[in-house]
N, C-alpha and C positions, 0 to 999 in steps of 0.2 A: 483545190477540192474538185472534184471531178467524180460526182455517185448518175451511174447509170439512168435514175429515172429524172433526173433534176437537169443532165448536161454539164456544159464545161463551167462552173460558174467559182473557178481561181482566182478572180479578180475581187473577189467580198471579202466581207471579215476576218480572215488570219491574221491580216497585218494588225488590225486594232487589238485581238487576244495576243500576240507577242509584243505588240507596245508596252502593254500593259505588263506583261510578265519580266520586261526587262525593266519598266519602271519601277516594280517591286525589286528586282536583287539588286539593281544598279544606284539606285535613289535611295530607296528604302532600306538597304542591305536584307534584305528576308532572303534567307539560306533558302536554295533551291529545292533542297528535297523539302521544305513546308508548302512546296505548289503542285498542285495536282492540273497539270495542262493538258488539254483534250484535242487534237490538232484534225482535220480531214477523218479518216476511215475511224479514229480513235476517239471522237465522237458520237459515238454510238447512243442508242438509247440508253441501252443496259449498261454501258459507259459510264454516262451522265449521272444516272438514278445510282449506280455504284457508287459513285464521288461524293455523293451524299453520305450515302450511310458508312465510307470511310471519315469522313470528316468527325461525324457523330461518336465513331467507336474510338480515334486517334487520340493516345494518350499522353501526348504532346500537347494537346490544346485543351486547357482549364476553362471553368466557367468564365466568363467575362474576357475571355480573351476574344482580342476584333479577329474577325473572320469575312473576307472580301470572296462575294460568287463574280466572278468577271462571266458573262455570256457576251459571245458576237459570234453572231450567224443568221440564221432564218427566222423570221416567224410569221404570223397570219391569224385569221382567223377559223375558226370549224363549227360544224352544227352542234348547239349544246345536246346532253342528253336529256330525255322526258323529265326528267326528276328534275333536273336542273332547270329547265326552261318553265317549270311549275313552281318550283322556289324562289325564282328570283326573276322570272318574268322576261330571260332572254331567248332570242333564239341561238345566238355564237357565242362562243366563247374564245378567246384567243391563247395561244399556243406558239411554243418552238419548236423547230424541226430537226430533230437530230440527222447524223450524216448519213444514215441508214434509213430514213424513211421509205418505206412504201414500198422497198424491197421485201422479197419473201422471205419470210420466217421458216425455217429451216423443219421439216416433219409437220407441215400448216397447210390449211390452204387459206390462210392469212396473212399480214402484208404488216411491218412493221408501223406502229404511230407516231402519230407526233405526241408531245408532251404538253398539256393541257395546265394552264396557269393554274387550276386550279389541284393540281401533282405538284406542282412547284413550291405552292403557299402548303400545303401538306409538308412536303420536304423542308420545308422551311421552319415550319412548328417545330419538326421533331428535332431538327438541330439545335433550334432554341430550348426547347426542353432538355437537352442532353448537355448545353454548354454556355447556355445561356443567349441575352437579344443583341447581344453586341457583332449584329452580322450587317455588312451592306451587302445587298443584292441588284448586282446594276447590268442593265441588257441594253445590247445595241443589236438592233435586229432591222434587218431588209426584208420587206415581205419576197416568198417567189413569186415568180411571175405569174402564176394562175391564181392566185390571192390580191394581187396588187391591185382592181379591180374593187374588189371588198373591204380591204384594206383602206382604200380611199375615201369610200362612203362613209366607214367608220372618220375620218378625222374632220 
């Protein structure tokens, strides 16, 4: 993985997301086209949030059928928004970083985000709602290096 505002940082997470991918066809036998794998640049925001609402529409997968989110990559924390730091009395909220972060948005003069736990637990409802709660969602995440700092204080 190698994105412009992040540096050369190949040495993280891919190997754990194809451990895993091989432990599912190879152990598991789960036919390859049931995985949705998001590797370097194909990790995108719109990527990620897409592989959601593919999961949800995929008329291969019935209610109560298990459903595995593998995440490894980045994550960190970020300033909650008003609303939120009034509801619940934080000021961060924590988040993952897709591979495109922070790069610019194409006709913007804004800058790609990260994806905030609380898009996740959303995205997560509505797959339950469409297939039911038979989903594990498991994250291995490295803070980047300008969160690692915050990241600490939190643990």
């Amino acid at each position: 993985m190698n994105n412009p505002v992040w540096g050369d940082i190949s040495h993280l997470h891919e190997p754990d997301a194809q451990q895993m991918e091989m432990f599912l066809v190879s152990d598991l036998k789960v036919p390859k086209d049931h995985i949705i794998s998001l590797y370097d640049r194909y990790a995108s925001r719109k990527a990620i949030m897409n592989a959601f609402m593919m999961l949800q529409k995929d008329p291969r997968i019935h209610e109560g059928d298990p459903i595995l989110i593998f995440f490894a990559g980045h994550g960190g924390l970020a300033e909650a928004e008003p609303k939120w730091r009034q509801k619940y009395g934080s000021s961060k909220i924590q988040v993952i970083f897709p591979y495109d972060y922070g790069l610019p948005v194409s006709n913007s003069n804004s800058s790609v985000d990260c994806i905030p736990d609380v898009t996740i637990a959303e995205l997560l409802n509505q797959l339950a709602a469409a297939k039911g709660n038979n989903i594990l969602y498991s994250i291995r995440v490295t803070p980047l290096q300008e969160h690692v700092m915050i990241w600490n204080d939190l643990v």
